[in-house]
C-alpha positions in Angstrom: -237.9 8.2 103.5 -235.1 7.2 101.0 -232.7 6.6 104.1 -235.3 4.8 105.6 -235.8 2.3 102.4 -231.8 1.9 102.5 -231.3 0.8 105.6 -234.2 -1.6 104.8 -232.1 -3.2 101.8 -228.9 -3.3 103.8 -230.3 -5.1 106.8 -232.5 -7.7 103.9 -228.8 -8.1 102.5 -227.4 -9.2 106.1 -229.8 -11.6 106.2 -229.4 -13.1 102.7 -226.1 -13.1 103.4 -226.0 -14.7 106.6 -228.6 -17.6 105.1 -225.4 -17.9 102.3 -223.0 -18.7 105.2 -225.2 -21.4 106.7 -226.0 -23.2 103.7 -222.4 -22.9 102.9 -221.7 -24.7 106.3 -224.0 -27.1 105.9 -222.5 -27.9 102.9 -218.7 -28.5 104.5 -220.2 -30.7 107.3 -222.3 -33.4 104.3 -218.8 -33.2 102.4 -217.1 -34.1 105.6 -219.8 -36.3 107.3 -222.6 -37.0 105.1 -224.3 -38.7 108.0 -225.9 -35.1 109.0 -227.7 -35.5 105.4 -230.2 -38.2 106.8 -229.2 -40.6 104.3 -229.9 -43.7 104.4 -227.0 -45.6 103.1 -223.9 -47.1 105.4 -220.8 -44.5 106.0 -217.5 -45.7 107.1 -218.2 -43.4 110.0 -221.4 -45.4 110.7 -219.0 -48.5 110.7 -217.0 -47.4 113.2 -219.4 -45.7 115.5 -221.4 -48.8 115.6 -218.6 -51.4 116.0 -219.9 -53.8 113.3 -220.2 -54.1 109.0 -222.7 -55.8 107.5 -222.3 -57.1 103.7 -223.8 -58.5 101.4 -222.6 -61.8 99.8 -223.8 -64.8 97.9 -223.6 -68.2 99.1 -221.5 -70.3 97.4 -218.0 -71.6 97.3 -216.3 -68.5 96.1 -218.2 -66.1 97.9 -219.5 -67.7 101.4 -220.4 -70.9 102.9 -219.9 -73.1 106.0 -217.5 -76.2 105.8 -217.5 -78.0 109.3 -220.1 -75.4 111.0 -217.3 -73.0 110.2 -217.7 -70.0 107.6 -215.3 -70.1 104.6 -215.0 -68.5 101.6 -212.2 -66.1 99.5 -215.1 -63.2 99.6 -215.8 -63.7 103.3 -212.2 -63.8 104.3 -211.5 -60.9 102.7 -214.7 -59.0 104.3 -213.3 -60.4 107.3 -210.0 -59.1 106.8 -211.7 -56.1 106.2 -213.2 -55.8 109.3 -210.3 -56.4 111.2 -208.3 -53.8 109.7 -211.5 -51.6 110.5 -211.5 -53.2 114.1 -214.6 -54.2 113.9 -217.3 -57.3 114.2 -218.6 -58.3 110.7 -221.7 -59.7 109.8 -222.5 -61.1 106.7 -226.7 -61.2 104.6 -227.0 -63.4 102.4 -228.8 -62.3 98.6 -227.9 -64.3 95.6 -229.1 -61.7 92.8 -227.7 -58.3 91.6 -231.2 -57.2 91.1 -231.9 -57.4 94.6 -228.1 -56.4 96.0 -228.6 -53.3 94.7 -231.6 -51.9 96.8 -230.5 -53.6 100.3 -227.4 -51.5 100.1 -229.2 -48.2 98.4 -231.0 -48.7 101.5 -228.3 -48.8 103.9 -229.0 -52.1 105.2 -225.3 -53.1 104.4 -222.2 -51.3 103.9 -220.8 -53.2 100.9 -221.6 -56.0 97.8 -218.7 -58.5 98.6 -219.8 -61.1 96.3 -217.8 -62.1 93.3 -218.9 -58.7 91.3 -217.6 -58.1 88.1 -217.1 -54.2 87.6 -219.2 -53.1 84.7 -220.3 -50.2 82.7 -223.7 -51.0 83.3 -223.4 -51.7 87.0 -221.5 -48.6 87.8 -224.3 -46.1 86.7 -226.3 -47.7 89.7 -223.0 -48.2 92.3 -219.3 -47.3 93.0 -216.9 -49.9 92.7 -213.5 -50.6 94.5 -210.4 -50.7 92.5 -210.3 -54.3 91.0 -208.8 -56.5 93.3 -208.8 -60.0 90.7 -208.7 -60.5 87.0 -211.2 -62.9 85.4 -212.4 -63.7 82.1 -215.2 -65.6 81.2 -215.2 -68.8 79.3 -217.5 -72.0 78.1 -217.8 -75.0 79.9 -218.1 -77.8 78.1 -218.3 -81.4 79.2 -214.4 -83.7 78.9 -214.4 -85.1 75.5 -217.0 -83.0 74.4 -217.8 -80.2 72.1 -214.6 -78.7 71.2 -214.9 -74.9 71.5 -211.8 -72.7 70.7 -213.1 -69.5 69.6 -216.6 -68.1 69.7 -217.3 -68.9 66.2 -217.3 -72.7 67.5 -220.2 -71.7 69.5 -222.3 -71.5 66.0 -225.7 -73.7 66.5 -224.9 -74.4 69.6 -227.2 -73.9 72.9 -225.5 -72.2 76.0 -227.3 -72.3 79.6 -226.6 -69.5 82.1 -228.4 -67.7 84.6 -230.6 -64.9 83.5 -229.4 -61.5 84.2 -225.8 -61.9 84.5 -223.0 -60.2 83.2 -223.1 -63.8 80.8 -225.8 -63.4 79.2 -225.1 -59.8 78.3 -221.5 -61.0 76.8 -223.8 -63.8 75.1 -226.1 -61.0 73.6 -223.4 -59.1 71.7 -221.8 -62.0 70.5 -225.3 -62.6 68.8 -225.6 -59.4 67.7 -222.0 -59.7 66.3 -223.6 -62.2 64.0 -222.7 -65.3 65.7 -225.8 -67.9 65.8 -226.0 -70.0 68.7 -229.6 -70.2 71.2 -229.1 -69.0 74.7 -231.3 -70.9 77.4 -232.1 -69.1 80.6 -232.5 -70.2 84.2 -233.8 -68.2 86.6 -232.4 -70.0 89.1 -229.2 -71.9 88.7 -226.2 -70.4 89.8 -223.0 -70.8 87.8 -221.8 -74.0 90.0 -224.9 -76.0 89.3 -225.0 -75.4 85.4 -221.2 -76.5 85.7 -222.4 -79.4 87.4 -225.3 -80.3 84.9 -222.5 -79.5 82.5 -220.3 -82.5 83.7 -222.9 -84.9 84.8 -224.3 -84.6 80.6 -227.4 -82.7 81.4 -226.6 -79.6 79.3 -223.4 -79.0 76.6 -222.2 -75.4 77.6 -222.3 -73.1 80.3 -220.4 -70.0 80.9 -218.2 -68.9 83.7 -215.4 -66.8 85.0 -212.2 -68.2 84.9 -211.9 -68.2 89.0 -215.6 -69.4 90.1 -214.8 -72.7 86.9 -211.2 -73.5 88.4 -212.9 -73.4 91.9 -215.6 -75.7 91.0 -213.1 -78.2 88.8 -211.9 -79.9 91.9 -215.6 -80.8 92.5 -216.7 -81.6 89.3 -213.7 -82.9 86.7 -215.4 -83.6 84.0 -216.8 -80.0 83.4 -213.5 -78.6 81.5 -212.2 -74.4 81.0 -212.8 -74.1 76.9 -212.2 -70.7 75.0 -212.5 -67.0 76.4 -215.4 -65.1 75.2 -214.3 -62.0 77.0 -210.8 -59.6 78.0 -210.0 -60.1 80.9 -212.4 -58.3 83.2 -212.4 -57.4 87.7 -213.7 -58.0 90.7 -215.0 -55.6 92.7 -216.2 -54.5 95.8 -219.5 -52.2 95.8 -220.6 -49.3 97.6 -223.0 -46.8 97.4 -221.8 -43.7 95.7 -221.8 -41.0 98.3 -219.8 -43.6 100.4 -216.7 -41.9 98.9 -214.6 -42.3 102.4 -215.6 -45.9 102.7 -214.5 -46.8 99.1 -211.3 -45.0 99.6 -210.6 -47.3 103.2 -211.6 -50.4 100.9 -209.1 -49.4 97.9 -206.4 -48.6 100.7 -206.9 -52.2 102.3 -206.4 -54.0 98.8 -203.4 -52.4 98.7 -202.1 -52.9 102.2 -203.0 -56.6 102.0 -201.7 -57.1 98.5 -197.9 -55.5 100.0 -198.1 -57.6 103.0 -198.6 -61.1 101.0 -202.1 -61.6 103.1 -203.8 -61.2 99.9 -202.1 -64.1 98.2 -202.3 -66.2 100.9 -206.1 -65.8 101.0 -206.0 -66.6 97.4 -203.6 -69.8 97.8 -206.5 -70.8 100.5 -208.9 -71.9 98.3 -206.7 -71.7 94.4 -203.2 -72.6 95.2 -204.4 -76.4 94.3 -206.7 -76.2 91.9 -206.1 -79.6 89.3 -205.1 -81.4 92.3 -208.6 -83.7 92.2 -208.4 -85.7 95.0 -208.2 -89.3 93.3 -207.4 -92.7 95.1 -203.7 -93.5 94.9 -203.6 -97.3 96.4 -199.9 -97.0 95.4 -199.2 -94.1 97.8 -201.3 -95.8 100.0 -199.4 -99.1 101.0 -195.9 -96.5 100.5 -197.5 -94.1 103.3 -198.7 -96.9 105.6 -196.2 -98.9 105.7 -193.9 -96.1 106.4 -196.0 -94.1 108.9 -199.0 -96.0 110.5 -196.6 -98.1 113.0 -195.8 -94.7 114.6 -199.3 -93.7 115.4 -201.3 -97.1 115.7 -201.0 -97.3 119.6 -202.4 -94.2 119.7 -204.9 -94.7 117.2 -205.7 -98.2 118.9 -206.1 -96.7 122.3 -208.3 -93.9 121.1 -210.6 -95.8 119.2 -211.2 -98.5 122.0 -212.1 -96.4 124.1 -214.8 -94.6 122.6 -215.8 -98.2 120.7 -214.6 -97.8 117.1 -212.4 -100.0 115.0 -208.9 -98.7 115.1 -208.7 -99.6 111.2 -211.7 -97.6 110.4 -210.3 -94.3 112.7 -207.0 -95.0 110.6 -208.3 -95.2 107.4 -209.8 -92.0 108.4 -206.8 -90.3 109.7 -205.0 -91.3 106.2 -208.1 -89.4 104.1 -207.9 -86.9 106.4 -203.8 -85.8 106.9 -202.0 -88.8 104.8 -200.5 -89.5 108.3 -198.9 -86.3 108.6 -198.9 -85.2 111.9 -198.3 -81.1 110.5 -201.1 -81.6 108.1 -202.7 -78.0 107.3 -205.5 -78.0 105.0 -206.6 -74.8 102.8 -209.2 -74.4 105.3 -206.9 -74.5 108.5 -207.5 -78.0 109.1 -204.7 -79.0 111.4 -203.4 -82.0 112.0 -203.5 -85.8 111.9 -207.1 -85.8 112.3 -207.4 -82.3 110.7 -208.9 -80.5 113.6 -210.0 -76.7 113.3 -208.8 -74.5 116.0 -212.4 -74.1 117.1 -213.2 -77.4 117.3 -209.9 -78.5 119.1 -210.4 -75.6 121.6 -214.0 -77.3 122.4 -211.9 -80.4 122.6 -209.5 -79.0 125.1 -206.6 -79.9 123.0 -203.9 -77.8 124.3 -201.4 -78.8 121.1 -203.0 -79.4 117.8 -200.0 -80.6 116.4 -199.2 -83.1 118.7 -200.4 -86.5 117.4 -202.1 -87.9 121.1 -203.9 -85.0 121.6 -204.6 -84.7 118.1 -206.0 -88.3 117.7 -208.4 -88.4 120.8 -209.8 -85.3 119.8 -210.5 -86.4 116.6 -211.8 -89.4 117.8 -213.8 -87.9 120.2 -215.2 -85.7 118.2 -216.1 -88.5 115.9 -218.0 -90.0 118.6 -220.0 -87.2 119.7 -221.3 -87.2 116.6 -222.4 -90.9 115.9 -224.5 -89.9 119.4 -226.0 -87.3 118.0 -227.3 -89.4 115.0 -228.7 -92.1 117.4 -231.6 -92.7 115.6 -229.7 -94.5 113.0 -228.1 -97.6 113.1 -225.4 -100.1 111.9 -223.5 -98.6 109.4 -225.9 -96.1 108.5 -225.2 -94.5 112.0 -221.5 -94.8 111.3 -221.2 -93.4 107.8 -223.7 -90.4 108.7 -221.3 -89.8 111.6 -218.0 -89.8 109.3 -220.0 -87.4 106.9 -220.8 -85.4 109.6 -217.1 -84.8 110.8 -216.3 -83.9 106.5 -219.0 -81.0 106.3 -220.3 -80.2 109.3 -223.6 -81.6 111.2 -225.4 -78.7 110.1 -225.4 -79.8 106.3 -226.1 -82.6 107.1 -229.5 -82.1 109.0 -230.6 -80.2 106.0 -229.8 -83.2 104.1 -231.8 -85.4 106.5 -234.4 -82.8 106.1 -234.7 -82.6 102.6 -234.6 -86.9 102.9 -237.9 -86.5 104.8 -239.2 -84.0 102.0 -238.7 -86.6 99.6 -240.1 -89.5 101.6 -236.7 -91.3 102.6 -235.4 -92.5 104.9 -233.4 -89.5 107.1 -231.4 -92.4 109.0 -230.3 -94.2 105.8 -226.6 -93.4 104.1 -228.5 -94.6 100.9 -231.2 -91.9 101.1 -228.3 -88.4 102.7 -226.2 -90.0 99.6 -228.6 -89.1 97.3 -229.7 -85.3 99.3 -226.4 -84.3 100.2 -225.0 -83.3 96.7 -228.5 -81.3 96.2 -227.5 -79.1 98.5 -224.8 -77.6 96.1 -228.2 -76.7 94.2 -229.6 -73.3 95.2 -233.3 -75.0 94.5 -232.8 -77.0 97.4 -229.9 -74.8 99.8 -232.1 -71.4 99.5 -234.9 -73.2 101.6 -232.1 -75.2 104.0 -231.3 -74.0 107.4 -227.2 -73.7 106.9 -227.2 -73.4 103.3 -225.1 -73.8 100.7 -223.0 -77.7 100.8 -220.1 -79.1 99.0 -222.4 -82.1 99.1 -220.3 -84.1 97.0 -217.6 -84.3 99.2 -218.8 -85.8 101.8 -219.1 -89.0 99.7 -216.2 -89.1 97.8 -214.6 -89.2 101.5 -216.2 -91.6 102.8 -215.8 -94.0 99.7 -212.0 -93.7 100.6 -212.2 -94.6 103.8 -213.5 -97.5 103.2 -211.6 -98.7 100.5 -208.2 -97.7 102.9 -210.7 -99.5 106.0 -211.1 -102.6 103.7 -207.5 -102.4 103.0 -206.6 -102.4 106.5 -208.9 -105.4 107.7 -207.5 -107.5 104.9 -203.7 -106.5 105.5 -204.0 -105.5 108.9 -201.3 -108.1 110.1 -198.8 -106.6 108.0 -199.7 -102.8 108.3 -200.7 -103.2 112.3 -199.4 -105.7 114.6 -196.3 -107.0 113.0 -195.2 -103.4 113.0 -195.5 -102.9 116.8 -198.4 -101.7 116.5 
């Protein structure tokens, strides 16, 4: 009987035992693969068993956006960069608050947050970040010639906008509670680039912003101005969730790899390397480059534009505002070119040789006039300068902008009327409900303006700068 009962423990013990060694397995195989856990959140194995990486990004012009129905953007380069050193396709969701990040990739319906994040305290109980891959600070915007703000006691009595629940408004907060008195006034939803924009057009005093996001958006809007820093400096960072320990490890590997290789700083250069350089109207430059350069390219220009029924002047006032007349023009956003083709859109153009200046100008051209047909329910000049804006930011943009005409009963074939929608589009009350999203809508109006003043030019002078130069 007493054998019996120990042979009963000894085989209960075998068992025990052998449920210890499973467990312990199972254990080994989630620390090496946690895909066997049934977890819902993205693995770097996942990535590359399914071929593709989805992240999630915001649209704007540091993150993500399209410029000529092509998508730009420092955080989307990088994402794709990323994805090429994965070797795989990448797809990008757009959300534009933390709040809602956060979930979508808890729930593994993206691997990563590439969207401008600043690492936190606060954020990192919820996600792991990357290493930092930039240094920012935040600082007050205030209008040129306005408030003078040098340290954050200048902010006394004064009223700051930002968007609610961003890493501003918590610096704000403990600058209050640090004794300083100013009012803080929320918006829901108004991204950094539009209170920098209400900031410069006199709508509001002060805004806040980090130092990269305000020197992007200065080009666009000059009169909103970099005051003092109300933070240290602070990073960027890349989230994940945090069992996605292998994936964050390939992420702070690639920073490094691209930051070695000079591929980050070239990114970088892409859209910061000329930040200050507003693009003004130099007349003087102007006659200098003309006279020196147009003779070369005018039979060219001439022939192109008579045959697809455009004023040469017009298609080389345009080819000034687009390349200066520099036939090796590159543009931060691979613009190539007299014309400033992208590769895409030369390769639908069958031009063999962006660089060379024939092929180069009746591409352009032709590109030009594919889109004045596809506006063909406009007319005149209307048709014309709907056209022009179409070849700066892309047709898409500007059928939202014809859209959001209709929306607010104009006129969808009038310049006056996409003059006035265009730069709404950099508004995220208007871009969240648009087709293609967000628009450096200014731009497309600041360039056409120079063309004509360089067209107008041209008609006047255009013995001097044309034919009496062989052209």
């Amino acid at each position: 009987m007493i054998s019996s009962a120990i042979n009963k423990l000894f085989h209960e013990g075998r068992a025990f035992a052998l449920i210890i060694l499973v467990l312990w397995v199972l254990g080994v195989l989630y620390a090496i693969n946690p895909i066997v856990s049934g977890y819902k959140f993205i693995t770097l194995h996942k990535i590359l068993k399914a071929g593709e990486m989805t992240i999630i990004t915001r649209n704007s012009p540091h993150c993500y956006y399209l410029y000529r129905d092509e998508p730009m953007g420092f955080e989307y380069d990088l994402a794709q960069e990323f994805a090429d050193y994965l070797g795989v396709a990448l797809k990008v969701k757009i959300i534009e608050n933390w709040s809602r990040m956060v979930p979508e990739l808890m729930n593994g319906n993206a691997a990563l947050i590439a969207g401008g994040i600043t690492i936190t305290p606060q954020r990192q109980k919820r996600v792991a970040f990357s290493d930092g891959y930039m240094d920012i600070q935040q600082h007050i915007i205030s209008r040129r010639n306005g408030s003078k703000i040098k340290t954050v006691n200048d902010l006394a009595g004064k009223t700051i906008h930002v968007q609610t629940a961003t890493a501003y408004q918590e610096r704000l907060l403990e600058l209050r509670r640090q004794g300083i008195e100013f009012n803080i006034e929320l918006h829901a939803d108004s991204p950094t680039e539009e209170l920098m924009q209400q900031v410069a057009e006199g709508e509001i005093e002060l805004t806040v912003a980090y130092s990269n996001i305000a020197r992007l958006n200065q080009r666009h809007y000059p009169q909103a101005v970099m005051a003092g820093a109300i933070t240290e400096l602070q990073h960027l960072g890349w989230a994940v969730h945090p069992e996605a320990r292998q994936l964050r490890k390939k992420i702070n590997s690639f920073f490094k790899s691209i930051k070695e290789s000079g591929r980050f700083d070239e990114i970088y250069n892409k859209y910061y390397g000329d930040i200050g350089n507003f693009d003004y109207v130099d007349l003087r430059e102007f006659h200098r480059r003309v006279k020196s350069r147009l003779s070369r390219y005018s039979p060219f220009i001439k022939a192109a534009a008579k045959k697809h029924g455009f004023d040469w002047r017009l298609i080389a006032a345009q080819a000034y505002q687009e390349s200066h007349l520099n036939p090796l023009a590159k543009s931060p956003a691979g613009a190539k070119g007299l014309m400033q083709l992208l590769s895409s859109t030369a390769h639908d153009l069958k031009v063999a040789d962006i660089y060379n200046p024939v092929e180069n100008i009746n591409g352009g051209v032709q590109h030009l006039k594919k889109l004045y047909d596809l506006f063909d329910s406009a007319t005149g000049e209307d048709r014309l300068m709907i056209a022009l804006a179409a070849y700066n930011v892309g047709q898409g943009h500007i059928q939202d902008a014809r859209n959001l005409a209709i929306e607010k009963n104009l006129d969808p074939d009038s310049w006056e009327s996409l003059s006035k929608t265009l730069p709404l589009l950099t508004r995220r009350k208007y871009y969240k409900n648009s087709k293609y999203g967000y628009c450096l809508g200014t731009e497309p109006i600041i360039y056409i303006k120079q063309i004509m003043i360089y067209y107008d030019i041209l008609k006047r002078q255009g013995i001097e700068y044309g034919e009496a130069q062989g052209a």
